[in-house]
C-alpha positions as CSV (number, residue, x, y, z in Angstrom):
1,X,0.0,0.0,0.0
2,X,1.9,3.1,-0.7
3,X,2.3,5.8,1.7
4,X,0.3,9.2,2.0
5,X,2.8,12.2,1.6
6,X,3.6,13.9,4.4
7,X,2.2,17.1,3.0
8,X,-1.2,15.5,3.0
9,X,-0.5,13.9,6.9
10,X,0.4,17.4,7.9
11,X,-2.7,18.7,6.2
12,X,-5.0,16.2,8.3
13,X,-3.1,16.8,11.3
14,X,-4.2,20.8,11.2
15,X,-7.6,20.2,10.1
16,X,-7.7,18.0,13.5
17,X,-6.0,20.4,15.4
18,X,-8.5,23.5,14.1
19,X,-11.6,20.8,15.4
20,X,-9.9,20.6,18.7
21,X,-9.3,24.2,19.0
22,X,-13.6,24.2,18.3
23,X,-13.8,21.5,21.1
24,X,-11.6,23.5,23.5
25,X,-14.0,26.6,22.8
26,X,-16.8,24.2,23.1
27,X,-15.3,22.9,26.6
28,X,-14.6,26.0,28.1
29,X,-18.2,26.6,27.4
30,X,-19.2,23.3,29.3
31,X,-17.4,24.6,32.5
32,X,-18.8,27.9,32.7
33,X,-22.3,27.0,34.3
34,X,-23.1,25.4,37.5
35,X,-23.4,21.6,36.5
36,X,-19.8,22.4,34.9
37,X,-18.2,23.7,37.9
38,X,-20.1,21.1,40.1
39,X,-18.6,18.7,37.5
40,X,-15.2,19.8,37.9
41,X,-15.2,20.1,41.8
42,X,-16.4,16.4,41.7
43,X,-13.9,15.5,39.5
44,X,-11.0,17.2,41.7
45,X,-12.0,15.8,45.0
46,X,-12.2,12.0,43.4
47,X,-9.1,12.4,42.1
48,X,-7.2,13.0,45.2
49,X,-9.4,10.4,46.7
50,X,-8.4,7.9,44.1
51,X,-4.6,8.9,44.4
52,X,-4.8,7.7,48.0
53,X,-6.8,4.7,47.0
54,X,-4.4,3.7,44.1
55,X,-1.4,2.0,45.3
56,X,-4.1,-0.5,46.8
57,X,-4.7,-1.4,43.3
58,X,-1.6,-2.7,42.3
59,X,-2.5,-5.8,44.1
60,X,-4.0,-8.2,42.0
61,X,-8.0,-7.8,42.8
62,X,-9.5,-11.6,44.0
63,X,-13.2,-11.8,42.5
64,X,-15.6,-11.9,45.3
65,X,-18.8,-13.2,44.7
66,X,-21.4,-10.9,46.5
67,X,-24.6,-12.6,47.2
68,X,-27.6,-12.0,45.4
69,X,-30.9,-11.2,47.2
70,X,-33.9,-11.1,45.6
71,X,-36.2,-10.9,48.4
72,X,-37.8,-7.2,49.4
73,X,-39.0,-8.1,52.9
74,X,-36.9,-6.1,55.5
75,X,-36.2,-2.8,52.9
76,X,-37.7,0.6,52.9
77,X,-39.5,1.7,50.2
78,X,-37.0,4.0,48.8
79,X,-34.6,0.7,48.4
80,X,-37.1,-1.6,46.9
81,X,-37.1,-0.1,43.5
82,X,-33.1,-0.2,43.2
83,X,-32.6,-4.0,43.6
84,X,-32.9,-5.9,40.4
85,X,-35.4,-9.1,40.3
86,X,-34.0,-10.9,37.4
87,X,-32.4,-13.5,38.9
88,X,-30.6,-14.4,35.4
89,X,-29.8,-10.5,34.7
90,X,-28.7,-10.0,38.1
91,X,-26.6,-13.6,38.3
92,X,-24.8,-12.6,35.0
93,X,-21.1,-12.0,35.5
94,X,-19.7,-8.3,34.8
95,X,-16.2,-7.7,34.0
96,X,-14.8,-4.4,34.4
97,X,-11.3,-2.9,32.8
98,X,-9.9,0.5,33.9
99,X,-8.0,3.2,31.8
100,X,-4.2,3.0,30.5
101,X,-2.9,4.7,33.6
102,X,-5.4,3.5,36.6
103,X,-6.6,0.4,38.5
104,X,-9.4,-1.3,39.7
105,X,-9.4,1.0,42.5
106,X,-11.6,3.1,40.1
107,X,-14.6,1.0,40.2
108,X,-14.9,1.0,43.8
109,X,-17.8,2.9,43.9
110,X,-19.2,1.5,40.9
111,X,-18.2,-2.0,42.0
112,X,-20.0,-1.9,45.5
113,X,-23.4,-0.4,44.1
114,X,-23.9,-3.1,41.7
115,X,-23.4,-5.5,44.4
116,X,-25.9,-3.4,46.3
117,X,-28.8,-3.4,43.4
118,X,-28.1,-7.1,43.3
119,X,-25.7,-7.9,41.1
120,X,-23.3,-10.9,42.4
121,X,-20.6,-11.4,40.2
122,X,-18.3,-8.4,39.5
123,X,-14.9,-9.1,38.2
124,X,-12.0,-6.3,37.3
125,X,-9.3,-7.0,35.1
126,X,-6.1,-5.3,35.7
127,X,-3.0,-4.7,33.1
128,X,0.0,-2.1,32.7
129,X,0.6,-0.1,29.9
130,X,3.7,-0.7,30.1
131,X,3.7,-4.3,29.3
132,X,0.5,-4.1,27.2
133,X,-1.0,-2.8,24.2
134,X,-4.5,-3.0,23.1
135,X,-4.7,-6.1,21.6
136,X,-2.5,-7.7,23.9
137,X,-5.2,-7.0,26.6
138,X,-8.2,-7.9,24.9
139,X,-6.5,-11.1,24.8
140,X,-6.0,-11.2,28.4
141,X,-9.6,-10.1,28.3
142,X,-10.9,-13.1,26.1
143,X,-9.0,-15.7,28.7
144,X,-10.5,-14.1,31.4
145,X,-14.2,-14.5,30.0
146,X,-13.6,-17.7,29.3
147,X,-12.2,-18.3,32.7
148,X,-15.5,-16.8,34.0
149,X,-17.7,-18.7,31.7
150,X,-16.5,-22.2,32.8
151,X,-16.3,-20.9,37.0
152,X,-20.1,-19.6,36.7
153,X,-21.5,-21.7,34.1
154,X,-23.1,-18.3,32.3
155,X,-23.0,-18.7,28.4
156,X,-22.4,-14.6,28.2
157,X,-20.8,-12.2,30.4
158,X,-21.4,-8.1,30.9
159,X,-18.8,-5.5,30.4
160,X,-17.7,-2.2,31.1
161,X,-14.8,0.0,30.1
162,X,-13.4,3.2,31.6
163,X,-11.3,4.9,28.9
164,X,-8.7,2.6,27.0
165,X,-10.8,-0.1,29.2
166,X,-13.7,0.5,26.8
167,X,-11.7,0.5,23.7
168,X,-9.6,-2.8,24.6
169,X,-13.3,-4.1,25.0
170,X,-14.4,-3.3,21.8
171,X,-11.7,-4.2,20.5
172,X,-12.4,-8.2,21.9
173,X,-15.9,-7.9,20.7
174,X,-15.6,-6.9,17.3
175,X,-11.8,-8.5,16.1
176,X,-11.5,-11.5,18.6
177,X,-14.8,-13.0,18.4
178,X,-16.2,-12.0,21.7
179,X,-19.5,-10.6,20.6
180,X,-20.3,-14.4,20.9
181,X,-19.4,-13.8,24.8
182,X,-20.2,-10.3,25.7
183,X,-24.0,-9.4,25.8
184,X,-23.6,-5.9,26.7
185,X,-20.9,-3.5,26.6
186,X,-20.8,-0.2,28.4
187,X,-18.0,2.4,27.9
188,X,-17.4,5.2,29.7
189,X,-15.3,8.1,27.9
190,X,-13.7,5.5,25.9
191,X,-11.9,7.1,22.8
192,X,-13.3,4.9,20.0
193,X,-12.6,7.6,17.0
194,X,-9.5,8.3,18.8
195,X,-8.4,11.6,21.0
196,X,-6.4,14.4,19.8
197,X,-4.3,14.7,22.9
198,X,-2.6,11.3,22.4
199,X,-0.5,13.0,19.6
200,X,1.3,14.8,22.7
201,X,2.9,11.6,24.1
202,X,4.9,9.1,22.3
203,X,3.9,6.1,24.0
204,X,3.5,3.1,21.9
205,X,0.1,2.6,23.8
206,X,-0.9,6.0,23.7
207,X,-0.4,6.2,20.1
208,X,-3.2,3.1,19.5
209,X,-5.5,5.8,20.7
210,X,-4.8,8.6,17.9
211,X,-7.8,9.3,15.3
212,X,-5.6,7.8,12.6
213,X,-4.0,4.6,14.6
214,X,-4.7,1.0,13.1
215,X,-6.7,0.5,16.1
216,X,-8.8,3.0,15.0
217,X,-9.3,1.5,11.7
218,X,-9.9,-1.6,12.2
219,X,-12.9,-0.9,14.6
220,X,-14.2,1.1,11.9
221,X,-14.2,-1.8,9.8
222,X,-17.0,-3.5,9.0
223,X,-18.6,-5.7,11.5
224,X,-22.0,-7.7,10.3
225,X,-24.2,-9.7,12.5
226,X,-22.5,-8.6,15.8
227,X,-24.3,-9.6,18.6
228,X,-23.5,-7.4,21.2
229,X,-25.6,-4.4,22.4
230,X,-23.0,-1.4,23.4
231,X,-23.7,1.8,25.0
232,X,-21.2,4.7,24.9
233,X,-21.3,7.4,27.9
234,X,-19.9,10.6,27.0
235,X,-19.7,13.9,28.5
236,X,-19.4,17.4,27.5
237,X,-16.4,18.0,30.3
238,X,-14.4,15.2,29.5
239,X,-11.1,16.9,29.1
240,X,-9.3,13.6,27.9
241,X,-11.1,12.9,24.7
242,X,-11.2,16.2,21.8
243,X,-13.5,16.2,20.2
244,X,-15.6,14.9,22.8
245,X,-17.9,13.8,20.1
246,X,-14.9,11.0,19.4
247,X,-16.2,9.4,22.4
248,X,-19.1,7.8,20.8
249,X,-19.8,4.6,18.9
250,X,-20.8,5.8,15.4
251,X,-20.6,2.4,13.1
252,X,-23.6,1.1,10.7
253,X,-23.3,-2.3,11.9
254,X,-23.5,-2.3,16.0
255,X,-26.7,-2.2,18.1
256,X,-24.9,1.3,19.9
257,X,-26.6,3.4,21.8
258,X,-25.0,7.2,22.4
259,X,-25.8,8.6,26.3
260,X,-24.7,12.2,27.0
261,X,-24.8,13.6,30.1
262,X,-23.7,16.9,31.1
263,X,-20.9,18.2,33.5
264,X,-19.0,14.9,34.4
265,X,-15.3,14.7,33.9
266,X,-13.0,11.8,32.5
267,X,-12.5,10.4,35.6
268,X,-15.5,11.2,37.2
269,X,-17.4,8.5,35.1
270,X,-17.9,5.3,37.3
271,X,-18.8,7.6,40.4
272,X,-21.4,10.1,38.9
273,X,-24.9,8.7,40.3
274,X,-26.5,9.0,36.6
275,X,-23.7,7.6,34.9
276,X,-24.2,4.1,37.5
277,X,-27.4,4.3,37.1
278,X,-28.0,4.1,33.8
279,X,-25.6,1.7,33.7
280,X,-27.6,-0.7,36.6
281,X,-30.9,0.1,34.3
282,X,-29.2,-1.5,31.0
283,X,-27.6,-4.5,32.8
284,X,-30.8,-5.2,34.3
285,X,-33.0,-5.8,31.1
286,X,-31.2,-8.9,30.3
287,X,-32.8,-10.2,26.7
288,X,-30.7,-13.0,23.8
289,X,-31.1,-10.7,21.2
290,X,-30.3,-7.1,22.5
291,X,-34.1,-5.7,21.5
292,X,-34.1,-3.9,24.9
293,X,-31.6,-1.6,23.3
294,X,-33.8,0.6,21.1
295,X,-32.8,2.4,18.4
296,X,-33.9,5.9,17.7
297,X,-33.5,9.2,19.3
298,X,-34.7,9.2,23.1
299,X,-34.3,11.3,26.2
300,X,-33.5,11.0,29.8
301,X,-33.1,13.4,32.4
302,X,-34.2,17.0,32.2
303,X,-34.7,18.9,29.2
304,X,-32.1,21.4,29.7
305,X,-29.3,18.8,28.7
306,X,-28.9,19.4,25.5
307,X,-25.7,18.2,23.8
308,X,-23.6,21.0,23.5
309,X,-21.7,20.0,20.0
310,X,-23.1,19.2,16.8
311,X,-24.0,15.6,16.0
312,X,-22.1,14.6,12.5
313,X,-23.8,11.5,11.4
314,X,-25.2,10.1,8.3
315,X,-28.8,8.8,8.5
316,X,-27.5,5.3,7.5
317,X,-25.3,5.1,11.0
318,X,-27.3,6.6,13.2
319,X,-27.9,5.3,16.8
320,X,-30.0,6.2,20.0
321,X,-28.7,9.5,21.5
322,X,-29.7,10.0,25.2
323,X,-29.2,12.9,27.2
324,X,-29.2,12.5,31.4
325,X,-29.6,15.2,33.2
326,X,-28.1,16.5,36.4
């Protein structure tokens, strides 16, 4: 395949960099209002929480298995609604994969309130950048299910992805086969078209997540008859993915739904009460062929969150896109 000149690379590259310099406007924007700077207070104190938290996660997490109730009697009303009945949807394992530079420590939150709505069998998966790329962790990713498949005796597994997590998981689902394992996958400002600040660093990792990487490209190849339901989570204050937009899944052959919500921050994701809930709400409709997961446009929340950038896609690949308000 011959080579693009490198007058027509640097010609991309500044076309990319003038649509980040309109997401940077856009961003500054986002932050300016009082779910914004709510958004980034949240964000600030989690972080140095989650700095005093991480060195706990570079212990290998065991998988616990939580017990499942599915009984009412003894709760308050309030509690009732929040615990999942399904005893199939709530028994079905749920892996979870952090970001390029975290651990599982960032799914502690996130972690203990599935357990609480009923959901027994959370799993993290832990790996370093520095010892592995993309592909090599999906492949750690596939064992893993496998692993969890043969332990639990459940045909299909969930999962969720912080950042790279959620890439790495597509990544499994679409070019190692694991749409065949994975009923539904959730990702939470993962970079699936790419982000523009990975052109600042020259890690060999970081680079998989540039809009022009291989890894890029081949998710945006075609996929037909996939069989897992995925929903993207993306935010308006996410200062690690420009253009936020990127953070979407925009591809005619994937059941996708696109959630927005307003005012949460890159790392703020599995900790925002909207963000877990919606993401207890799709775990717990549990159906074989991912009809649950309409397609259209819908809305949640309040009407005042309105997505703040313009939404650039053809008819033919358009998927649901939800707003949650604060």
């Amino acid at each position: 395949m011959p080579e693009c000149p490198p007058d027509h690379e640097e010609n991309a590259f500044r076309r990319s960099l003038q649509r980040a310099r309109t997401t940077t406007e856009s961003a500054k924007k986002s932050i300016l209002n009082p779910l914004g700077m709510r958004g980034v207070a949240v964000e600030a104190a989690f972080l140095a929480t989650h700095v005093a938290m991480y060195p706990f996660g570079l212990v290998e997490d065991k998988y616990r298995h939580a017990e499942q109730r599915h009984t009412l009697e003894g709760l308050p009303p309030v509690q009732r609604g929040l615990i999942i009945g399904d005893v199939e949807a709530a028994g079905t394992p749920i892996i979870l994969i952090h970001g390029i530079i975290d651990n599982h420590t960032v799914f502690a939150f996130l972690r203990r309130t599935l357990n609480r709505r009923g959901f027994g069998r959370v799993i993290t998966l832990n790996y370093s950048p520095l010892s592995d790329d993309i592909p090599r962790v999906a492949r750690r990713l596939k064992s893993l299910v496998e692993k969890v498949r043969r332990e639990t005796g459940y045909e299909r597994v969930h999962v969720i992805g912080h950042s790279m997590g959620g890439v790495v998981a597509r990544y499994y689902v679409q070019c190692l086969g694991g749409d065949k394992r994975v009923h539904t996958l959730v990702t939470l400002g993962s970079p699936h078209a790419g982000t523009m600040p990975a052109y600042l660093v020259p890690h060999s990792v970081v680079k998989q997540m540039r809009p022009d990487s291989p890894i890029v490209k081949e998710l945006d190849a075609p996929a037909p008859g996939c069989k897992t339901r995925m929903v993207a989570i993306w935010s308006d204050l996410d200062q690690m993915i420009i253009p936020k937009r990127n953070a979407r899944i925009v591809h005619p052959d994937l059941n996708a739904r696109n959630v927005f919500v307003r005012g949460v921050g890159h790392m703020s994701f599995p900790v925002d009460g909207r963000v877990v809930h919606e993401i207890c709400t799709t775990l717990s409709q549990l159906d074989p062929d991912g009809s649950t997961l309409v397609r259209g446009t819908t809305s949640i929340g309040s009407s005042t969150a309105r997505i703040s950038e313009p939404v650039e896609q053809p008819a033919a690949r358009r998927r649901a896109a939800t707003s949650l308000g604060d």
